[in-house]
Structures are given as structure tokens and as C-alpha cells.
C-alpha positions as CSV (number, residue, x, y, z in Angstrom):
1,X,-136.4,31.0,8.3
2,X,-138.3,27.7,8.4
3,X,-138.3,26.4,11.6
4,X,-137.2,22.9,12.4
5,X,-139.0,19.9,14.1
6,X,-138.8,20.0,17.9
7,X,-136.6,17.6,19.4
8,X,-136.3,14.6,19.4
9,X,-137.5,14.7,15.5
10,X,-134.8,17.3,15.1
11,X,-131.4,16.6,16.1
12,X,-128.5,18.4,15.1
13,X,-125.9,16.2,16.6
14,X,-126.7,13.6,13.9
15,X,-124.6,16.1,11.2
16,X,-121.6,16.1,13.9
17,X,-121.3,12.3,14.8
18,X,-118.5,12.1,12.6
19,X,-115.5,13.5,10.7
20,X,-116.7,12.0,6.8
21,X,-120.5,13.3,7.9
22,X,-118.6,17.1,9.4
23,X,-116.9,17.3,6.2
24,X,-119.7,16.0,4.1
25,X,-122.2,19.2,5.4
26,X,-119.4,21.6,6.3
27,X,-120.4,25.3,4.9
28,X,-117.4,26.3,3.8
29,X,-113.9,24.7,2.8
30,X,-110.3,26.1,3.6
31,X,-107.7,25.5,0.6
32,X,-104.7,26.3,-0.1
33,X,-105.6,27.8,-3.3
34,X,-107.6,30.5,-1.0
35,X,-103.9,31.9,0.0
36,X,-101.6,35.0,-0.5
37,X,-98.2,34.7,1.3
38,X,-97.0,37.7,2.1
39,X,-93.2,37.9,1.9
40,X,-90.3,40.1,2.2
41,X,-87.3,40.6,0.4
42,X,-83.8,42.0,1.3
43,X,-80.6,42.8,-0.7
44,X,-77.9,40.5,-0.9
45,X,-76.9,36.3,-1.3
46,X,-78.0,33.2,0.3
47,X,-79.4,34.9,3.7
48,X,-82.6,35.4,5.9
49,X,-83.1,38.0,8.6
50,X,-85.6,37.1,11.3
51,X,-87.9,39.8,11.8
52,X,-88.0,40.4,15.9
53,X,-91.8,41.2,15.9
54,X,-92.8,39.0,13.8
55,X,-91.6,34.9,14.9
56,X,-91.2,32.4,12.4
57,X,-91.3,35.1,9.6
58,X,-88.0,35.8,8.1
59,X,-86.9,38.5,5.1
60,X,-84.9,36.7,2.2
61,X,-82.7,37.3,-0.3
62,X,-83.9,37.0,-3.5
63,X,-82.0,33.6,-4.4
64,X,-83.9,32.2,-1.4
65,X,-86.9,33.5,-1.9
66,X,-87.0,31.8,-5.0
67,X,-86.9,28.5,-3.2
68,X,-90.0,29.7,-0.9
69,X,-92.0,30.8,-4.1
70,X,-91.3,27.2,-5.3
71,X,-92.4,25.4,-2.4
72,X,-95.0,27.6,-2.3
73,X,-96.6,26.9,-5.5
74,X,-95.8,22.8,-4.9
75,X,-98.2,23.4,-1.8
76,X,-100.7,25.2,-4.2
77,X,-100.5,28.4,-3.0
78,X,-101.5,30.1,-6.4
79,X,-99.7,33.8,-5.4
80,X,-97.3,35.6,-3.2
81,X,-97.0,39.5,-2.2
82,X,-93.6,40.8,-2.5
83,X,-92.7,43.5,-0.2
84,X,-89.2,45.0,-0.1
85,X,-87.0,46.1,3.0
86,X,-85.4,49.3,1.3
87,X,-82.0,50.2,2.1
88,X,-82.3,53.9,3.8
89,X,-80.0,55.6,1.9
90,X,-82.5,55.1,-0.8
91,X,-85.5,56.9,1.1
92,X,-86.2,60.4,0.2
93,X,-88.9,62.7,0.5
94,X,-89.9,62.0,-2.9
95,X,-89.8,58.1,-3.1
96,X,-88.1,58.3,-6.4
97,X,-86.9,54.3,-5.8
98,X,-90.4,53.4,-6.0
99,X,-90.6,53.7,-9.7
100,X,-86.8,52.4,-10.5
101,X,-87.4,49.4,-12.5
102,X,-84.3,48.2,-10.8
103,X,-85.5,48.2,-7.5
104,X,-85.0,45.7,-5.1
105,X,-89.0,44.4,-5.9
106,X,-88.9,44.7,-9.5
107,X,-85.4,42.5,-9.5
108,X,-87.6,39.9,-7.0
109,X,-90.4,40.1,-9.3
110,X,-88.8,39.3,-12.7
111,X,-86.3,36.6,-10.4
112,X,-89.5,34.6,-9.5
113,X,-91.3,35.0,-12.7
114,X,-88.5,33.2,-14.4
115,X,-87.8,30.8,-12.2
116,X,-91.4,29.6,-11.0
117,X,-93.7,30.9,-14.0
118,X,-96.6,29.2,-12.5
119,X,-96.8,31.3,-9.2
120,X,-98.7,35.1,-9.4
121,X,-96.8,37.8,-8.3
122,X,-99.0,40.4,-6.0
123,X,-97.0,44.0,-5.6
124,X,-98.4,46.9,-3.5
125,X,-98.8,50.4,-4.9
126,X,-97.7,52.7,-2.7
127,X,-94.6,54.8,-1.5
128,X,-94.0,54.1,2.6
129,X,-90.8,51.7,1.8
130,X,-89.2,54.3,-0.1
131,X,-90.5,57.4,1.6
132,X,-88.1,59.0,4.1
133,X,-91.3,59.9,5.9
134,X,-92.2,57.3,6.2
135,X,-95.8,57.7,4.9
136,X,-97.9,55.8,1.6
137,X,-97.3,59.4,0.3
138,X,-95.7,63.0,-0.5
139,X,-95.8,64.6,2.3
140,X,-95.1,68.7,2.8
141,X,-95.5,69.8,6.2
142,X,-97.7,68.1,7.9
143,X,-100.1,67.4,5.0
144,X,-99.9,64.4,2.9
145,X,-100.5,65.3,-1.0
146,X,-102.9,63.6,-2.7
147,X,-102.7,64.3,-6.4
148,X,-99.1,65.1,-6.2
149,X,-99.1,61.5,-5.1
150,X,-101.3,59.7,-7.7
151,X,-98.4,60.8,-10.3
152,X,-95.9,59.1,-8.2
153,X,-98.3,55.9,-8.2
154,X,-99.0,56.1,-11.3
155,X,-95.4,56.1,-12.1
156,X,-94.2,53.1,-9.6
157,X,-97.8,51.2,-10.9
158,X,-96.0,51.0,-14.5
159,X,-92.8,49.7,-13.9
160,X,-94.1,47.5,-11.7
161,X,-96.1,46.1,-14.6
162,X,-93.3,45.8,-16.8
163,X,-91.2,43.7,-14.1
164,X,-93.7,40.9,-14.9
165,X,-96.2,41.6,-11.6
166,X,-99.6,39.8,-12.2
167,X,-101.2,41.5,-9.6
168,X,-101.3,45.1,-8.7
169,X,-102.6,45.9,-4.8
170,X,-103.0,49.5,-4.4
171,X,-102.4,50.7,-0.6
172,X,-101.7,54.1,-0.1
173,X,-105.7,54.8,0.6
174,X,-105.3,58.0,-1.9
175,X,-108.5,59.3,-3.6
176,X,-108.7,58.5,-6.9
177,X,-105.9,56.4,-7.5
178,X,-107.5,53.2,-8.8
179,X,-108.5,55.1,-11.9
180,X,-105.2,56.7,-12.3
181,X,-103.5,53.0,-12.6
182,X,-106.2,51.6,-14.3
183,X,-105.9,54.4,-16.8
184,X,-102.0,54.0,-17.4
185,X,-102.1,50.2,-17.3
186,X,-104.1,50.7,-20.4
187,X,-102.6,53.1,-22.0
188,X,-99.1,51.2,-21.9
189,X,-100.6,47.8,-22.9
190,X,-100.7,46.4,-20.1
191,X,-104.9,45.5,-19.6
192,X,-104.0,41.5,-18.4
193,X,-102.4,43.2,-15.1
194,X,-104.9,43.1,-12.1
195,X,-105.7,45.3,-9.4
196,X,-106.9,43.9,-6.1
197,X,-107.6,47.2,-4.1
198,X,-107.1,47.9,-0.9
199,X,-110.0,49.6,-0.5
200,X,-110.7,49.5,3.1
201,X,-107.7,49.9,5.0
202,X,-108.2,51.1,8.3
203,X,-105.9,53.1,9.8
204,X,-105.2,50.1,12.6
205,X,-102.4,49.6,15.6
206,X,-102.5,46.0,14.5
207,X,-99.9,47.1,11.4
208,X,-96.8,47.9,13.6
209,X,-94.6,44.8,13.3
210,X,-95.3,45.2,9.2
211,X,-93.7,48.4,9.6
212,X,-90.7,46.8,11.5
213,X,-90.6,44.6,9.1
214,X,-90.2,46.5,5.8
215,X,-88.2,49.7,7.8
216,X,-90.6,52.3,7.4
217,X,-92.2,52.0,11.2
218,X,-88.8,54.0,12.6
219,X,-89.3,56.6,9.8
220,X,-93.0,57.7,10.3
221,X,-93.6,61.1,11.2
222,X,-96.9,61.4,12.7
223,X,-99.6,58.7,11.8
224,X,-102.0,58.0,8.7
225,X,-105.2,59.1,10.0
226,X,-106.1,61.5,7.3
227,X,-105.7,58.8,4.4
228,X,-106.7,55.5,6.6
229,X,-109.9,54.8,7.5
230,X,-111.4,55.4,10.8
231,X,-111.8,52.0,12.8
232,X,-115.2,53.4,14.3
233,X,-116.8,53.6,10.5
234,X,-118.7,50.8,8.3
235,X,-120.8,52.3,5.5
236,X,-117.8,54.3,4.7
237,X,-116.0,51.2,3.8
238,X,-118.7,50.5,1.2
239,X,-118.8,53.9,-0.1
240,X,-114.5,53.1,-0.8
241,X,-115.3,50.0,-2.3
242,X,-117.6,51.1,-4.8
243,X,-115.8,54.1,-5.8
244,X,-112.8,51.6,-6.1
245,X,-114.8,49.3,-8.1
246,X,-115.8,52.2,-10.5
247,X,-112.1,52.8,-11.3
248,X,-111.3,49.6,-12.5
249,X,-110.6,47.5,-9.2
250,X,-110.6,43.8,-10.8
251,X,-110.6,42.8,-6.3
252,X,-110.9,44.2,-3.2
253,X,-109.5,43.8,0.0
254,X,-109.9,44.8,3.8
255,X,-107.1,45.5,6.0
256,X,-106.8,44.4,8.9
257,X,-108.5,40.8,8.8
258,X,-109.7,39.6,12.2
259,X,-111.2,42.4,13.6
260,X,-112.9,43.8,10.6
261,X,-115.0,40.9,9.8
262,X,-118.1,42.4,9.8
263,X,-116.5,44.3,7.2
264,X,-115.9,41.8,4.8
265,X,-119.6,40.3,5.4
266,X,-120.8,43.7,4.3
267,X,-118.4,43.8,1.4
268,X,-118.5,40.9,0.2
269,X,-122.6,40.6,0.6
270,X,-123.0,43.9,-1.2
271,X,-120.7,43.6,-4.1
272,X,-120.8,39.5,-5.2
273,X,-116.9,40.9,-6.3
274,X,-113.8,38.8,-5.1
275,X,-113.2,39.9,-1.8
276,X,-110.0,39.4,0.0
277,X,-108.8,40.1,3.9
278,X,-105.5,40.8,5.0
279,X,-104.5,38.7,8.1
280,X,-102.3,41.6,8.7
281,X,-99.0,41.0,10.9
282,X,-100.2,42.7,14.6
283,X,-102.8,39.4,14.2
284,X,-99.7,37.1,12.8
285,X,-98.1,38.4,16.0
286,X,-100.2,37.5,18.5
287,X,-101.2,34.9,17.5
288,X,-97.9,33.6,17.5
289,X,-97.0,34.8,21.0
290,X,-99.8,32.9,22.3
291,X,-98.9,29.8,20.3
292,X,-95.4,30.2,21.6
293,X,-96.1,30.3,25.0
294,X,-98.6,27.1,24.6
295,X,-101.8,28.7,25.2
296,X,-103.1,27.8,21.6
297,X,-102.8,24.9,20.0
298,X,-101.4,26.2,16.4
299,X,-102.2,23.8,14.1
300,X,-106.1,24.5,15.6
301,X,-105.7,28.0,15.9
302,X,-104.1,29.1,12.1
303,X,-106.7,27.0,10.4
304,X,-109.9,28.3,13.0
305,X,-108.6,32.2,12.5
306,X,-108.3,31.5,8.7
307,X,-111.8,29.5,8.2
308,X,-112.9,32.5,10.0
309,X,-112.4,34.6,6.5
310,X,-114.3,32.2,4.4
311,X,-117.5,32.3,6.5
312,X,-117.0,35.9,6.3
313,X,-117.5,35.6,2.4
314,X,-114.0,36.5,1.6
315,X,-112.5,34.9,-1.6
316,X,-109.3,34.5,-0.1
317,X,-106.7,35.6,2.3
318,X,-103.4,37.3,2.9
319,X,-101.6,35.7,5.1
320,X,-98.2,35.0,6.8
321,X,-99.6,31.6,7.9
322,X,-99.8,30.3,4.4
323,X,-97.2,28.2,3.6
324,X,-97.9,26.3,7.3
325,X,-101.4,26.2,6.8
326,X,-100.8,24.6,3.7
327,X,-99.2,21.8,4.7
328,X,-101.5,21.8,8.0
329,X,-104.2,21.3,4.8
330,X,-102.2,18.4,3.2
331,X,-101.9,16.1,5.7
């Protein structure tokens, strides 16, 4: 790296004297066109549940969450993820609800579609909110099936597709399954849908209000370990991103954000591919605990944590912030 002149020919505090020269040589720039909201969806009218573990964040009803996904895209958020909190009477071992194109997320999906056409729709792939066991697959015993479970994916993938989702985000962490959606999405006319994989998702603690949030946390029997990936590895996460990338992945993702940045340098460095992070809701959480109790300034600390992700390399970013960062970013 060239070296530069010793001071006082050199002074760096000349870029920082102020904001029009900071933003004029600034490295990286935080939109809200770099933004996923994450959101979840409940049966019923004209009602929002607060989730306990997760402040400020509420699940809606699909009538409201219309009104979200509109304000949304008025703040130029270009997509939301849709997540459903599935009634438990629904749940069973074999997650048949996943692939009911009448589902609770299929109905949201087609709902916003019609009524705000210019927003993307993000679903995941993958069976925890319909699974009685909680898990992203079949389970028997103690094992969790893989290739039992790429048919059920496969299966949930398509209707999914034909409710009108523009983005597909496979979670489960199964081998093989990129190619097995890729494959059907094809085959059914469908080659305009995208998958943005997650395809390194570690298997974290920093998931657990999620869980809570969507009812599957109550219902897990053991953990995901043998799916997940191990926190302690990194060249493993490339090794999953290539082999997702060979299937068909259009994006990837890692999951959790914050404390897997070095991942997404190395992803993103490697590949040159859109590469997305998941500000997942353990980091929403605390960060929102400390805001709460006034030891971070919040408007300063969203927009730091999520500039963080752009310096990383990342394309954009999942996040429960988005709609307030948004408007932190418009004013």
C-alpha cells in the first residue's frame, strides 16, 4: 500500500472537517434500497400482537400488513420477508401446511402483491412454522431427514411460487436443496422467481426471540446442530456458498449478521455475487434493550450497526430496523 507523506504534508483530518467533505469521500453509502423488512403475519382482522422478546416489533394481520408493505415501499424499501405465526393445531410431524397454497403466507403473499405491486415479496423455504417439532425438517427419532425433506421443500417452494413470491430464501440448511428448487421452479415455469440462499446459517443463540416470534421456539425438540453450521467454522461457509451457487442460488445470505462479519467479507470478497446479512432478531433484541434503557443513542446505533454490513461487502440487509432506518435516512 503506498504510503502517505508524513505529517504535516499528510493530514487526514482535512477529509473530516465537515459533513458535505464526510459525505463527499465517505466509502460506502446506506440506503434504503439496501433493505429487507422482515415481518410477520397472524390470522385474523384489523389487529397486531406485540412480540415480548422482540420491542417495537409487532405480528399483523394481513389487512394491516398491507398498510406496512405500503409505507414500506413509499420509504423505498424495495422488499419485505413474510414470515407466518402458524396456528398449532396446524403443526404436525409432517408440515403438510407448508405446501397448502392457502396457507396463512401464501394468502399474505397474493394480499400484498395486489395491493402494493411494486414491493418484492421474500418467503423462506423451510418447514420449522409448520413442523410440530419444531425443526426446518422431518424429523424421526432423533435424526432429521434430509432427502425425505427436500421433497417437502420442493413441494412448499412451488406453491409458494404460484402465490406470486418474487423471492425465494431457502433456510432449512438441507444438502442439496437449492438444486431441488431450482429444478422444480423450472420445470413448472416459474424461471423469473429468485432464490437468495441462506447458505451460511449458523446454528446461533442469537435466533431465539425469532423463534418466539413465529411459535416454533416452544416446539423444538433438541437443537439444529446437525443441519446449522458450526459458529467456530469459516472455510466451511465458503464451501456452502459455492455448492449453493452451483445449484442455482441467484443470492446468498449469512445468518446471523453482526457477529459473522468476517463471514460476509470472505463471502462477498470471494464470490463478486449479491451478498446479503441477516440482522437476525437476538441482535434486533439487544440492541433494543440497550436503546430502551438509554445506553445507545438509537438513531446512531441502527444506522452504525447497519453501515456496518455495507463495509462488510454485503449487497444488502435483512433487517427489523428497516422501516425506522428508513426514515432515520430521509430526514
Amino acid at each position: 500500500m503506498l504510503q502517505p507523506a508524513p505529517f504535516p504534508a499528510s493530514r487526514p483530518r482535512r477529509l473530516r472537517q465537515a459533513p458535505w467533505m464526510r459525505a463527499l469521500v465517505a466509502e460506502n453509502v446506506l440506503t434504503p434500497a439496501d433493505l429487507i423488512w422482515p415481518c410477520f403475519v397472524i390470522d385474523g382482522e384489523d389487529r397486531a400482537e406485540p412480540i415480548e422478546t422482540m420491542p417495537g416489533a409487532d405480528r399483523l394481520t394481513i389487512d394491516r400488513l398491507i398498510v406496512k408493505a405500503r409505507e414500506a415501499a413509499d420509504l423505498g424499501i424495495p422488499a419485505i420477508a413474510i414470515f407466518p405465526y402458524t396456528d398449532a393445531a396446524l403443526k404436525t410431524p409432517g408440515a403438510e401446511e407448508a405446501w397448502n397454497p392457502e396457507n396463512l403466507v401464501c394468502r399474505a403473499t397474493r394480499a400484498v402483491k395486489a395491493a402494493v405491486p411494486g414491493i418484492g415479496v421474500m418467503l423462506d423455504v423451510a418447514l420449522d412454522p409448520y413442523n410440530s417439532d419444531g425443526h426446518d425438517g422431518i424429523i424421526e427419532g432423533e435424526t432429521i431427514l434430509n432427502d425425505e425433506t427436500l421433497i417437502a421443500l420442493e413441494k412448499q417452494a412451488l406453491v409458494q411460487a404460484e402465490a406470486g413470491c418474487d423471492i425465494l430464501g431457502p433456510s432449512d440448511m438441507m444438502d442439496g436443496r437449492v438444486g431441488v428448487i431450482r429444478r422444480a421452479l423450472e420445470a413448472h415455469d416459474f424461471q423469473n422467481v429468485t432464490i437468495m440462499s441462506y447458505a451460511a446459517k449458523y446454528a446461533s443463540c442469537f435466533y431465539g426471540p425469532f423463534r418466539d416470534a413465529v411459535g416454533s421456539g416452544g416446539a423444538l425438540k433438541g437443537d439444529k446442530k446437525t443441519y446449522q453450521m458450526d459458529p467456530a467454522n469459516s472455510d466451511e461457509a465458503l464451501r456452502e456458498v459455492a455448492t449453493d451457487l452451483a445449484e442455482g442460488a441467484d443470492m446468498v445470505m449469512v445468518k446471523p449478521g453482526l457477529p459473522y462479519l468476517d463471514i460476509c467479507q470472505r463471502v462477498a470478497a470471494e464470490f463478486r455475487v449479491p451478498t446479503y446479512a441477516y440482522q437476525v432478531s437476538g441482535e434486533y433484541a439487544m440492541l433494543k434493550g440497550a436503546m430502551g434503557n438509554g445506553w445507545l443513542d438509537e438513531r446512531a446505533g441502527v444506522l452504525e450497526s447497519l453501515m456496518a454490513f455495507k463495509r462488510a461487502g454485503c449487497a444488502g440487509i435483512l433487517t427489523y430496523f428497516a422501516l425506522d432506518a428508513a426514515r432515520m435516512l430521509r430526514e
